[in-house]
C-alpha positions as CSV (number, residue, x, y, z in Angstrom):
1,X,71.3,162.9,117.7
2,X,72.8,164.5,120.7
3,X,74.4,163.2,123.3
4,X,75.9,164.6,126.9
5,X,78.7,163.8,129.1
6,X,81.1,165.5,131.5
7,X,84.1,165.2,133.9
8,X,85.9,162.7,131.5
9,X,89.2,163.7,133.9
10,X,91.9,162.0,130.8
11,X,94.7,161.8,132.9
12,X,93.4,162.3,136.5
13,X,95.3,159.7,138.4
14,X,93.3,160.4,142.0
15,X,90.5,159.2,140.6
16,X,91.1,155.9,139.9
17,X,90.4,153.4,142.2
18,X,94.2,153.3,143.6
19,X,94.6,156.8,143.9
20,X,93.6,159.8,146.4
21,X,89.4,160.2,145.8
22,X,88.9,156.4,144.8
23,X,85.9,157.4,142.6
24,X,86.3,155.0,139.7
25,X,86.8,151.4,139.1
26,X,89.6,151.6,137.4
27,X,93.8,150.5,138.5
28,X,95.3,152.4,135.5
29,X,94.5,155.4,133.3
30,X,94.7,153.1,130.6
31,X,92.1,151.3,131.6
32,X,90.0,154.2,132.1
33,X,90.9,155.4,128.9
34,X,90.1,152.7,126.9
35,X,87.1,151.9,128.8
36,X,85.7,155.6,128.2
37,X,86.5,155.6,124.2
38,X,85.1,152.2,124.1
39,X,82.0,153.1,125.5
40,X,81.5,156.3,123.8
41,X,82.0,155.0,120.2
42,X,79.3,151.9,120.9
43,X,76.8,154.7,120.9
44,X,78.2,157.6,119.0
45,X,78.3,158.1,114.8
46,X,80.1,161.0,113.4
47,X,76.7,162.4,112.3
48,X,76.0,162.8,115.9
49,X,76.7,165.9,118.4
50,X,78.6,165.1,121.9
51,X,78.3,168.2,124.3
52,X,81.0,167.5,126.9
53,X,80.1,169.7,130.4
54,X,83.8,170.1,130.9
55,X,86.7,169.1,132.7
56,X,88.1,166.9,129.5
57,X,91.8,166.6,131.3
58,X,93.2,167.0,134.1
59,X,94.7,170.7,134.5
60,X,96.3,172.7,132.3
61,X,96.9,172.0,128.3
62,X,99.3,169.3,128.8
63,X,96.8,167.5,130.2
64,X,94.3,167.8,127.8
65,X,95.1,164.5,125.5
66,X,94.3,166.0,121.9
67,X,95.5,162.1,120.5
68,X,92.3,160.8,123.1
69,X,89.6,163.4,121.9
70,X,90.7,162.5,118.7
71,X,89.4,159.2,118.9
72,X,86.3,159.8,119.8
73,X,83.5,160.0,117.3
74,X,81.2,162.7,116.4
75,X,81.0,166.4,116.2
76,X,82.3,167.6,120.2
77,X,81.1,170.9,121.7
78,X,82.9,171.7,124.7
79,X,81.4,174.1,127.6
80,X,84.1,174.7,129.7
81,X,84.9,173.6,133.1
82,X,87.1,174.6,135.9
83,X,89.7,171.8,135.0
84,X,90.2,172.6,131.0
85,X,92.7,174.4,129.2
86,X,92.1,175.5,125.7
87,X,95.4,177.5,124.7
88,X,96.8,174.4,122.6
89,X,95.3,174.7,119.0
90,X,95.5,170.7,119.0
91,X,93.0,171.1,121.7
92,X,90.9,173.5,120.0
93,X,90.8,171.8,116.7
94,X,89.0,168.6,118.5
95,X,86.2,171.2,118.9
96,X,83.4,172.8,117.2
97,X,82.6,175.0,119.4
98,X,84.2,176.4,122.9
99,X,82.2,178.3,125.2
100,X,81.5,178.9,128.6
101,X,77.6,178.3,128.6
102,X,74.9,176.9,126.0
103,X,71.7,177.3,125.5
104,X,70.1,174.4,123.3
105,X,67.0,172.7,122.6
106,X,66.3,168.7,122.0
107,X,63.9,167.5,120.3
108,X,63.2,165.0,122.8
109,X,59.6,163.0,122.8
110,X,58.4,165.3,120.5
111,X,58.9,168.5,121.3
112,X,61.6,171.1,121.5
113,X,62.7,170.6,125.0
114,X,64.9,174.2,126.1
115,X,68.3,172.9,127.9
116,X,70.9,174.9,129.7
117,X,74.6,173.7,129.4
118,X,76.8,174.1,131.7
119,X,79.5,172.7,134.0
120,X,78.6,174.1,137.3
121,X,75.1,173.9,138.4
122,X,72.9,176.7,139.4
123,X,70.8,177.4,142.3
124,X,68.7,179.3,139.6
125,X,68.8,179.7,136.3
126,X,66.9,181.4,133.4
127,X,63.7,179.6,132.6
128,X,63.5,177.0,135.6
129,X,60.0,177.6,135.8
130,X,58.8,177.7,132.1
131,X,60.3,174.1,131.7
132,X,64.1,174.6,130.8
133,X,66.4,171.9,131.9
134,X,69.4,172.7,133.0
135,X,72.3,170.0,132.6
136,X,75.7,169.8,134.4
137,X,78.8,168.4,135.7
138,X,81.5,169.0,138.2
139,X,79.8,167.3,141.7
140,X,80.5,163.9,140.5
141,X,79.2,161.3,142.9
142,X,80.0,163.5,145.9
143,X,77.7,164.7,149.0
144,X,77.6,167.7,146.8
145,X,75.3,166.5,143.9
146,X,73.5,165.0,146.9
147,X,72.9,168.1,148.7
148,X,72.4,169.7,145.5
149,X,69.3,167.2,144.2
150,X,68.0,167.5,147.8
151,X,67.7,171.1,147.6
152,X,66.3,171.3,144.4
153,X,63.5,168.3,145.7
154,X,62.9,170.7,148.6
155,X,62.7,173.6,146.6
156,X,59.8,172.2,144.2
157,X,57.6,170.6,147.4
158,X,58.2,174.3,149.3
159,X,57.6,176.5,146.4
160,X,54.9,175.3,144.3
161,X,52.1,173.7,146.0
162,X,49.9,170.2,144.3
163,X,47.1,172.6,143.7
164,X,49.4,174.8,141.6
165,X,49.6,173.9,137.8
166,X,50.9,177.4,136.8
167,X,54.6,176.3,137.3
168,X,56.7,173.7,136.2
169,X,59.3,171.9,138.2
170,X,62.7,172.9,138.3
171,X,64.8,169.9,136.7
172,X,68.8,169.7,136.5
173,X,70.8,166.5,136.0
174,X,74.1,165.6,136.1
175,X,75.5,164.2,133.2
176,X,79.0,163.5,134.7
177,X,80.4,159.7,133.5
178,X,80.9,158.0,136.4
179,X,77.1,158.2,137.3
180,X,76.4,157.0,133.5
181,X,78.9,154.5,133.2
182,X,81.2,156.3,131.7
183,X,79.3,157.3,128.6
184,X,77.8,159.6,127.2
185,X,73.7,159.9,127.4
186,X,70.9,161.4,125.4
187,X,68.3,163.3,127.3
188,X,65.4,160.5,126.5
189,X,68.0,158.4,128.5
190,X,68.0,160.9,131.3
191,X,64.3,161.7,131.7
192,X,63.9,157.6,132.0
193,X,66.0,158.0,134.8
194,X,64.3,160.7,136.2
195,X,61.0,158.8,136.0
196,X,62.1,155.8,137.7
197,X,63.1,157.8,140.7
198,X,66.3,159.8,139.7
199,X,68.8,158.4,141.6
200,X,72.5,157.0,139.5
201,X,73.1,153.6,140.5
202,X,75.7,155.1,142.0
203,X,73.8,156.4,144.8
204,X,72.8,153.0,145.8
């Protein structure tokens, strides 16, 4: 099975709910920590794939926390993000793959959904129209995601009338953890979402 996730921040002590952005309910990085690892081996096997969107530490390799990827389960395919830094081989070995972008597909609901990986979204992407999905990270529960789902709501109303069937929607999600509860998500677990309205209890 695969699962998604992003912005796990190991090590990012603005985050929590004591320091500088206040973003997660958390007064320690231990906490977090054990919160995160908990959560993600409640779901995960080792036979399963984890494709983490970036931003694993918190700048720079020192900050990457080999000894917490290690004790996460399953196989990990990192895309990276603007906060990771992959020049430690500890680091490197936690992964089975590195790489800036991915293109995948799920089978999701039975059929071979197209995804497009990657930690910063896209105003437009390849296949946006013919059904690929495109998920990301980075915006966390900011008026960025926000603006960025409200553009892309616009965009579908503006651009392809009711009476047009040619097209599909455009549809991009963010898998970062503190809209999933700090765990990681399949895609049948997003596109639920999506169908109740779309909107991370964190919005509310």
């Amino acid at each position: 099975m695969n699962f998604y996730t992003a912005d796990l921040h190991f090590g990012q002590e603005s985050l929590l709910a004591t320091g500088k952005w206040k973003e997660r309910p958390f007064s320690t990085l231990e906490e977090m920590h054990k919160d995160q690892i908990k959560k993600w081996n409640k779901k995960v096997t080792n036979g399963d794939d984890v494709y983490v969107l970036g931003d694993v530490g918190s700048r720079g390799y020192h900050h990457m926390h080999p000894e917490l990827l290690a004790q996460l389960k399953g196989r990990k395919h990192l895309i990276l993000g603007n906060h990771d830094d992959v020049s430690d081989l500890r680091v490197r070995q936690q992964f089975v793959e590195i790489v800036q972008t991915k293109k995948l597909i799920d089978p999701c609901h039975g059929r071979n959904q197209k995804l497009l990986l990657t930690h910063c979204p896209y105003m437009m992407w390849e296949g946006q129209h013919k059904g690929t999905i495109m998920l990301y990270g980075h915006l966390h529960n900011t008026i960025d995601e926000k603006l960025f789902q409200k553009y892309l709501k616009e965009y579908n109303q503006d651009r392809v009338p009711k009476e047009e069937k040619k097209e599909t929607l455009c549809q991009a999600f963010s898998v970062c953890q503190c809209l999933w509860d700090f765990e990681p998500v399949t895609l049948e677990e997003i596109l639920k979402r999506a169908e109740r309205g779309g909107e991370s209890p964190a919005y509310r």
